[in-house]
C-alpha positions as CSV (number, residue, x, y, z in Angstrom):
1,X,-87.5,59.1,-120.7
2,X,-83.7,59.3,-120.0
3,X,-84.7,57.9,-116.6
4,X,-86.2,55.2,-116.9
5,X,-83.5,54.3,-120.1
6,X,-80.6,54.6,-117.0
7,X,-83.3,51.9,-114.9
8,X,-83.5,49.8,-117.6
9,X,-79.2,49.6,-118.5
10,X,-79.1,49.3,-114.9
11,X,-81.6,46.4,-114.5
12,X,-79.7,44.9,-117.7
13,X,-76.9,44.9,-116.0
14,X,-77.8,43.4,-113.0
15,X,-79.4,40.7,-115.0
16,X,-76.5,40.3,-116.8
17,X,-74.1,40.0,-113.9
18,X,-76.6,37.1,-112.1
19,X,-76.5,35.2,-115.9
20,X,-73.1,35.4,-116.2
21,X,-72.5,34.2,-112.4
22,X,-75.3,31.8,-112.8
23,X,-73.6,30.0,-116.3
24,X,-69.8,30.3,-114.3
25,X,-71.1,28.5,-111.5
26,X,-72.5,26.0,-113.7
27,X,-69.8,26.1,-115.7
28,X,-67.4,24.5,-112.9
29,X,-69.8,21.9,-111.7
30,X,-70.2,20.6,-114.9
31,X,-66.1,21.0,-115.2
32,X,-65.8,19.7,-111.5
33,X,-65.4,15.4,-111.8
34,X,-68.2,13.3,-110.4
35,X,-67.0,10.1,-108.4
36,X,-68.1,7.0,-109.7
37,X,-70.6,5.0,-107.7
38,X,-68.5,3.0,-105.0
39,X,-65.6,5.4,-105.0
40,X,-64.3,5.8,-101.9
41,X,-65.2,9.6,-99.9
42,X,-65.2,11.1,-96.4
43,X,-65.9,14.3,-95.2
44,X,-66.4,16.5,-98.7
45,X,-63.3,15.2,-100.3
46,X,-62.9,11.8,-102.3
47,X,-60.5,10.4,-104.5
48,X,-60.8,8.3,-107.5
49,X,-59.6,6.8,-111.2
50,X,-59.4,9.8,-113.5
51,X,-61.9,9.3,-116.3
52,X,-60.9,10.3,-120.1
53,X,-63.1,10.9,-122.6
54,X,-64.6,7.3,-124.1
55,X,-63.8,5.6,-121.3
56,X,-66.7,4.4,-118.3
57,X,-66.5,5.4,-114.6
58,X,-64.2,3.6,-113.0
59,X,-64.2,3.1,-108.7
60,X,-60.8,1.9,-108.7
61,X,-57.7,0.8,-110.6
62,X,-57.2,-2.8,-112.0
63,X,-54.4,-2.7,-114.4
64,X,-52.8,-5.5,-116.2
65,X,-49.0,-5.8,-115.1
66,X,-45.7,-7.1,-116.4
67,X,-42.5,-7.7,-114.8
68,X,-40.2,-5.0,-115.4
69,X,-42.2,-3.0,-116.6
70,X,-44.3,0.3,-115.5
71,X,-47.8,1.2,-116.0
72,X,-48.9,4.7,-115.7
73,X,-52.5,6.0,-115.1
74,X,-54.0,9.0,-113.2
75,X,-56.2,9.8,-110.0
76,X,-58.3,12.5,-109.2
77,X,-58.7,14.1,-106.0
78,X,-61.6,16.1,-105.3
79,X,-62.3,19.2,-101.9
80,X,-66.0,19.8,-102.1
81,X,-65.8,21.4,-98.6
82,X,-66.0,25.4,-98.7
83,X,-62.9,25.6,-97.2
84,X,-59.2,24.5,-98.4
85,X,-58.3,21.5,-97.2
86,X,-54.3,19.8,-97.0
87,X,-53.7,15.5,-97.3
88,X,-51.0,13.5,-97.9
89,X,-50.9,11.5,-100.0
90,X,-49.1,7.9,-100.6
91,X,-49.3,4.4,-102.0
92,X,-50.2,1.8,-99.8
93,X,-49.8,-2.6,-99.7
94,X,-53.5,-4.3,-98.9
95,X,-54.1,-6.7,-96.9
96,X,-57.3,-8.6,-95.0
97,X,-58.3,-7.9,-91.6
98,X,-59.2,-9.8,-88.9
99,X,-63.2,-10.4,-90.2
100,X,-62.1,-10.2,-93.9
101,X,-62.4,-7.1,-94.9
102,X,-60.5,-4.7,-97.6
103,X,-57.5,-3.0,-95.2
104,X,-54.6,-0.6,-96.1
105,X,-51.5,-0.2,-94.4
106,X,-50.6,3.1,-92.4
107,X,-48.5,5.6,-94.2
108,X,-45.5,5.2,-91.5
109,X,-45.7,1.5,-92.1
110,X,-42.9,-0.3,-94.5
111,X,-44.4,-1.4,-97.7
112,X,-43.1,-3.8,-99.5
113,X,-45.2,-4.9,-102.9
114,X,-48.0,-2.2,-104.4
115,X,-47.5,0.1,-102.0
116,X,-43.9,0.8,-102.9
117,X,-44.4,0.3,-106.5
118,X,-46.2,3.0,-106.6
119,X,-44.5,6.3,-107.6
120,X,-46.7,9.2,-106.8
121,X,-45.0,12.9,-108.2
122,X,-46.0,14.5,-105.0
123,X,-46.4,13.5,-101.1
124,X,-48.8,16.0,-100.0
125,X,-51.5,18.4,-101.8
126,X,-53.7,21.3,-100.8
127,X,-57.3,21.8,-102.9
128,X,-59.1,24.8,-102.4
129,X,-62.4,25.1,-101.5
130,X,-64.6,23.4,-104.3
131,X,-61.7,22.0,-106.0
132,X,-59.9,19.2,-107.9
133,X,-56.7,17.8,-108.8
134,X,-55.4,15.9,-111.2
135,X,-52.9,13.7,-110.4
136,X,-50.4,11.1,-112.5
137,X,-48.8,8.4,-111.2
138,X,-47.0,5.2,-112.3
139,X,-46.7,1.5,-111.3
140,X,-43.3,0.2,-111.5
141,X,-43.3,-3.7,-111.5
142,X,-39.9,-5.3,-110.1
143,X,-38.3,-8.0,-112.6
144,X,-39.2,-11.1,-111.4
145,X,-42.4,-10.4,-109.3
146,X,-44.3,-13.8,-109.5
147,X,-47.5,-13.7,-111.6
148,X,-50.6,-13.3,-110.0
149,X,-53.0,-10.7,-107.9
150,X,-51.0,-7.7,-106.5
151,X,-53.3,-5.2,-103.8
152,X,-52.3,-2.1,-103.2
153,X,-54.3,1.6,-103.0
154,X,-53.7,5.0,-102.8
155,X,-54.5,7.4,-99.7
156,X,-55.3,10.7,-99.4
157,X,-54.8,11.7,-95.2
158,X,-56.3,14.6,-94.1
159,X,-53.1,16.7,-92.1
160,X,-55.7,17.7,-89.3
161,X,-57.6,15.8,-87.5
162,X,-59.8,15.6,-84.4
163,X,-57.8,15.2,-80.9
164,X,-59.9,13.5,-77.7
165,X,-58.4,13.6,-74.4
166,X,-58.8,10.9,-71.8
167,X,-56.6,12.4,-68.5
168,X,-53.2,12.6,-69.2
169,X,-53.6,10.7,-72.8
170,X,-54.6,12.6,-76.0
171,X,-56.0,10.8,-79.4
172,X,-55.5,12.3,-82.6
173,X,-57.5,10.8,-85.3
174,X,-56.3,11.3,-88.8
175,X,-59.2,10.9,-91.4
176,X,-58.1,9.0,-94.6
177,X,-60.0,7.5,-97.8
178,X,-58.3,5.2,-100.5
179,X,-59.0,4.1,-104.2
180,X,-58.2,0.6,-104.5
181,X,-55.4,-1.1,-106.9
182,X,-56.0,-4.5,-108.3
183,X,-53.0,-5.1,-110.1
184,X,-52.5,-8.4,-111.6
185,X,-48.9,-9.5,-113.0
186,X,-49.4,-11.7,-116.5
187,X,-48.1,-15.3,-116.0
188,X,-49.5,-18.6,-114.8
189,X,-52.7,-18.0,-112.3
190,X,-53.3,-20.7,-109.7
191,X,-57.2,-20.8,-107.7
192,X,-56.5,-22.3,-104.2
193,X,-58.2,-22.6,-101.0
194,X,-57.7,-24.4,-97.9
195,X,-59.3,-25.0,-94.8
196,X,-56.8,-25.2,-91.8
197,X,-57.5,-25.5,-88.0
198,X,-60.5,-26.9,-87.5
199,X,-61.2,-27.8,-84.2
200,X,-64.3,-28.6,-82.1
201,X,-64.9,-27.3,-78.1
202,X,-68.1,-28.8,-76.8
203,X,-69.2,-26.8,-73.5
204,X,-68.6,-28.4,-70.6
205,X,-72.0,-27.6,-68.4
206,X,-73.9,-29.6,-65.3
207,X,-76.4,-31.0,-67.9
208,X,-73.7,-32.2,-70.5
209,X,-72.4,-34.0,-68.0
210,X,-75.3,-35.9,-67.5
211,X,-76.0,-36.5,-70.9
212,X,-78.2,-33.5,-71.8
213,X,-78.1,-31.0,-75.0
214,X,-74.9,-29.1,-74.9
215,X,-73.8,-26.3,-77.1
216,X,-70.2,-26.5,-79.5
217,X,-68.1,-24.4,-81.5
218,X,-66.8,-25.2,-84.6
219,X,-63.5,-22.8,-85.8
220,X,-61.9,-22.8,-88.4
221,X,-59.3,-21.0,-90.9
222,X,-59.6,-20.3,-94.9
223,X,-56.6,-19.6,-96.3
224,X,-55.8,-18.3,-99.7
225,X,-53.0,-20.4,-101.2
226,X,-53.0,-19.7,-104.8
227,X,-52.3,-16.6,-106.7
228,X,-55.5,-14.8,-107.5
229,X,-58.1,-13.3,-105.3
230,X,-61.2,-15.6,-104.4
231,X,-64.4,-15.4,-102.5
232,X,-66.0,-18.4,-101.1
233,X,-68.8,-20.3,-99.4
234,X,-67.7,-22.4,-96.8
235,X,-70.4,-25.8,-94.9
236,X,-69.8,-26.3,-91.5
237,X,-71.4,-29.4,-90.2
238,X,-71.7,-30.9,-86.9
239,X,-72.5,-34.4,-86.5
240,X,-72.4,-36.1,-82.6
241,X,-72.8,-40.0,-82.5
242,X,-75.6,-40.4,-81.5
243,X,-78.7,-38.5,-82.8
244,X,-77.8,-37.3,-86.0
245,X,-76.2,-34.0,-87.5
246,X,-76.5,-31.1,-85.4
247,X,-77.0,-28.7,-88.4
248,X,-75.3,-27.5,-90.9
249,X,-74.3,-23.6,-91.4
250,X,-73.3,-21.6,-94.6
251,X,-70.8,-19.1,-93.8
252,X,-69.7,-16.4,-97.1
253,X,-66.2,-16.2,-97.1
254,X,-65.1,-12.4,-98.1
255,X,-62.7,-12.1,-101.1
256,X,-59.3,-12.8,-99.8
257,X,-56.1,-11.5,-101.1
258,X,-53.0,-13.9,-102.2
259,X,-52.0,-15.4,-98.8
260,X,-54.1,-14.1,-96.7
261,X,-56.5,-15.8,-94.3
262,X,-59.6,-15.2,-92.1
263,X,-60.9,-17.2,-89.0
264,X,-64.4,-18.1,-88.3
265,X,-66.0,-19.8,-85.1
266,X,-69.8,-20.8,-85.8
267,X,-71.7,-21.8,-82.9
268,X,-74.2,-25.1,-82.6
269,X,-77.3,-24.6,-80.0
270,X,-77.6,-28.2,-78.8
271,X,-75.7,-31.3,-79.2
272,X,-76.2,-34.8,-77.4
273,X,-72.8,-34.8,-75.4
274,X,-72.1,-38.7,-75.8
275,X,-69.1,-39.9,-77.6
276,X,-67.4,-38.7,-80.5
277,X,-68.1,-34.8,-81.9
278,X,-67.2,-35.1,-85.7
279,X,-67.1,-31.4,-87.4
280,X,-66.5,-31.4,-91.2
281,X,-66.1,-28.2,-93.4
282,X,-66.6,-27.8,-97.1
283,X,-65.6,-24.7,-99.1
284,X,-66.1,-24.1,-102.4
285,X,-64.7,-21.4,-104.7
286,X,-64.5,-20.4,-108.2
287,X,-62.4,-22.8,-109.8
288,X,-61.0,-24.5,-106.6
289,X,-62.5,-26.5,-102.9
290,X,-61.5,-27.9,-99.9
291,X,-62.5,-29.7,-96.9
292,X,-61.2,-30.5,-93.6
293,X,-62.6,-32.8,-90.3
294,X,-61.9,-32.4,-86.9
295,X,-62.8,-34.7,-83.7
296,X,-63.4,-34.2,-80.4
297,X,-64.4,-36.5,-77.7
298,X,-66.9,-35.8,-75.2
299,X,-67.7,-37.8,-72.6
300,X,-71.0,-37.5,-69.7
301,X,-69.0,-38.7,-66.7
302,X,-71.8,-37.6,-64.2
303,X,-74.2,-39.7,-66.4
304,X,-71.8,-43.0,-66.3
305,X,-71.4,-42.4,-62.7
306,X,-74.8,-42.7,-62.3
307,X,-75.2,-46.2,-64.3
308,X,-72.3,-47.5,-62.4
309,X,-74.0,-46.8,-59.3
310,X,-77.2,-48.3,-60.6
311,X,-75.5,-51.3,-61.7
312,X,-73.8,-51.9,-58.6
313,X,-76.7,-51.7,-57.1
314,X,-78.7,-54.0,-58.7
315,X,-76.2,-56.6,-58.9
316,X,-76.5,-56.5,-54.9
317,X,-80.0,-56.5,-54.3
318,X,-80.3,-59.6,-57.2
319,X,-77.2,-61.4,-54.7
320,X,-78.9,-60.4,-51.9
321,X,-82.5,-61.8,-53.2
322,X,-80.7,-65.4,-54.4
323,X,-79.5,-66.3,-51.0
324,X,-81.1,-68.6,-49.0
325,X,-83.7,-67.9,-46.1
326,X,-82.8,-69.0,-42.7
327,X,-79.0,-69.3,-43.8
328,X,-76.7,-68.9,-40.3
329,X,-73.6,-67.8,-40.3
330,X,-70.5,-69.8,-40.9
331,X,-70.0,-72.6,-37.6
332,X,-73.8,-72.5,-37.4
333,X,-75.6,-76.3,-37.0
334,X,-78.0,-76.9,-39.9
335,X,-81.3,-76.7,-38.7
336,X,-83.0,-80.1,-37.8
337,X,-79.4,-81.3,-36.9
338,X,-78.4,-82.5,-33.0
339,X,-76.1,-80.1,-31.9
340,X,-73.6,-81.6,-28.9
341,X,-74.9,-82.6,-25.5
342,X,-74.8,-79.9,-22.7
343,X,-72.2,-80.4,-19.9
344,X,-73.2,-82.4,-17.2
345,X,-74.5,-79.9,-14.2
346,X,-72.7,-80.1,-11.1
347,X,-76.1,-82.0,-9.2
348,X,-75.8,-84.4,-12.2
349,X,-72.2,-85.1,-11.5
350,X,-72.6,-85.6,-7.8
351,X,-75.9,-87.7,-8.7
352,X,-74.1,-90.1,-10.8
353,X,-70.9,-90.4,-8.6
354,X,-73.7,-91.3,-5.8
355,X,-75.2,-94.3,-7.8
């Protein structure tokens, strides 16, 4: 009997131990934060707005500013990896990229709005395996900053990344993720857009120069000129002068920042090469549109060559057809007319001398 009682405490125990590890474990993933959907992750780590009790999932920061003043909030960092795991960490000024996407400046380059109104406590962190942190920071808004959208992020680097070599040159690539920072400083807020250089370049082929179908581009630039940050749909048409428009294309304009810009060039299949090439873009926005023309002439010089030839040649052969028949050269008798008696031959001479 004292036996199996020792078996049973020992199977309790055991029991015990794999409950108690069982409710720790899910103790700290119930303690451990979840990123929101769209927060931004890479490689078992993530970093996003730190959520307080009665307050929704946030994927990134979009605080309401004032001059001179500072706003403070807090991020969370997460290591899911099972090992530890060492970024830097630092405030960063947005910007749009060449095709209109979302972009952050490196951290060795000089920032100049969000990026360095950012104050972060701490430059670099290491999580452990399975880990968070939570970290405070604080917006502090220069006096005088003009009202309006204000982009910025913050980045967590990874210290170690993954080095390529290609013969005498080795790559190291950093990893990096950011949680975005819409700030937007109270005042007057302006919606403007505005297409700029618009051109057209018709192809210059064997068959457009004889008239025939020819294909064009159409580019152009949107431009943000007000103060807040817009998205937009921009109508490219494409009209030659003969044969009606060439089509019309929708292009969806990204949201662009505050004074930034992206540049499009849309492509039209076929276009009667003959005359004027007239392209016209419309772009529409919440609260604000624009529009913008642009010429080009194109010309099918193989294709007038051609008529000129034609022409010439007709205008000959309809000469040629109206002149008379039998005509002689210039000095030539008309025909039926006497010309001038022949010379006398000598036999006539001596003849007549004889009489």
């Amino acid at each position: 009997m004292a036996h199996r009682s020792n078996v049973g405490r020992r199977l309790a125990v055991v029991v015990t131990t794999l409950v108690v590890g069982a409710l720790a474990a899910a103790t700290f993933n119930l303690a451990t934060p979840v990123a929101p959907a769209g927060a931004a992750a890479a490689g078992g780590w993530s970093i996003f707005p730190t959520t307080v009790q009665g307050q929704l999932p946030r994927p990134y920061f979009q605080p309401t500013l004032t001059a001179g003043q500072n706003y403070n909030d807090s991020l969370t960092v997460v290591n899911q990896n099972s090992t530890a795991a060492t970024f830097n960490l630092y405030g960063s000024d947005a910007f749009n990229t060449a095709a209109g996407g979302f972009g952050l400046k490196k951290r060795t380059d000089h920032m100049t709005a969000m990026g360095a109104w950012i104050q972060l406590p701490i430059t670099q962190i290491t999580l452990a395996p399975s880990s968070f942190e939570v970290i405070p920071f604080s917006i502090d808004v220069p006096a005088g900053t003009p009202p309006g959208d204000h982009a910025g992020g913050v980045v967590i680097e990874s210290t170690t990344g993954k080095t390529t070599v290609h013969g005498a040159l080795s790559v190291t690539v950093l990893q990096a993720v950011a949680v975005r920072v819409y700030g937007r400083v109270q005042g007057k807020l302006v919606s403007s857009m505005a297409v700029t250089n618009l051109s057209v370049s018709p192809k210059t082929t064997v068959s457009s120069l004889f008239g025939l179908g020819t294909a064009s581009k159409v580019t152009f630039t949107v431009a943000n000129t007000g103060n807040v940050r817009l998205s937009s749909t921009a109508k490219v048409d494409l009209s030659p002068l003969f044969g009606g428009s060439a089509g019309t294309h929708v292009v969806h304009v990204p949201q662009l920042l505050p004074q930034n810009s992206v540049t499009y060039t849309v492509p039209f299949k076929s276009v009667i090469p003959f005359g004027q090439l007239t392209a016209t873009v419309h772009l529409t926005a919440p609260g604000t549109s624009s529009s913008g023309s642009a010429s080009a002439l194109v010309i099918p010089w193989l294709l007038l060559l051609v008529i000129v030839v034609v022409v010439v040649l007709i205008v000959w052969l309809r000469r040629r057809r109206k002149q008379p028949k039998g005509a002689h050269a210039e000095g030539a008798a008309p025909k039926g007319t006497p010309g001038p008696a022949p010379d006398p031959t000598p036999e006539e001479v001596g003849s007549g001398a004889a009489r």
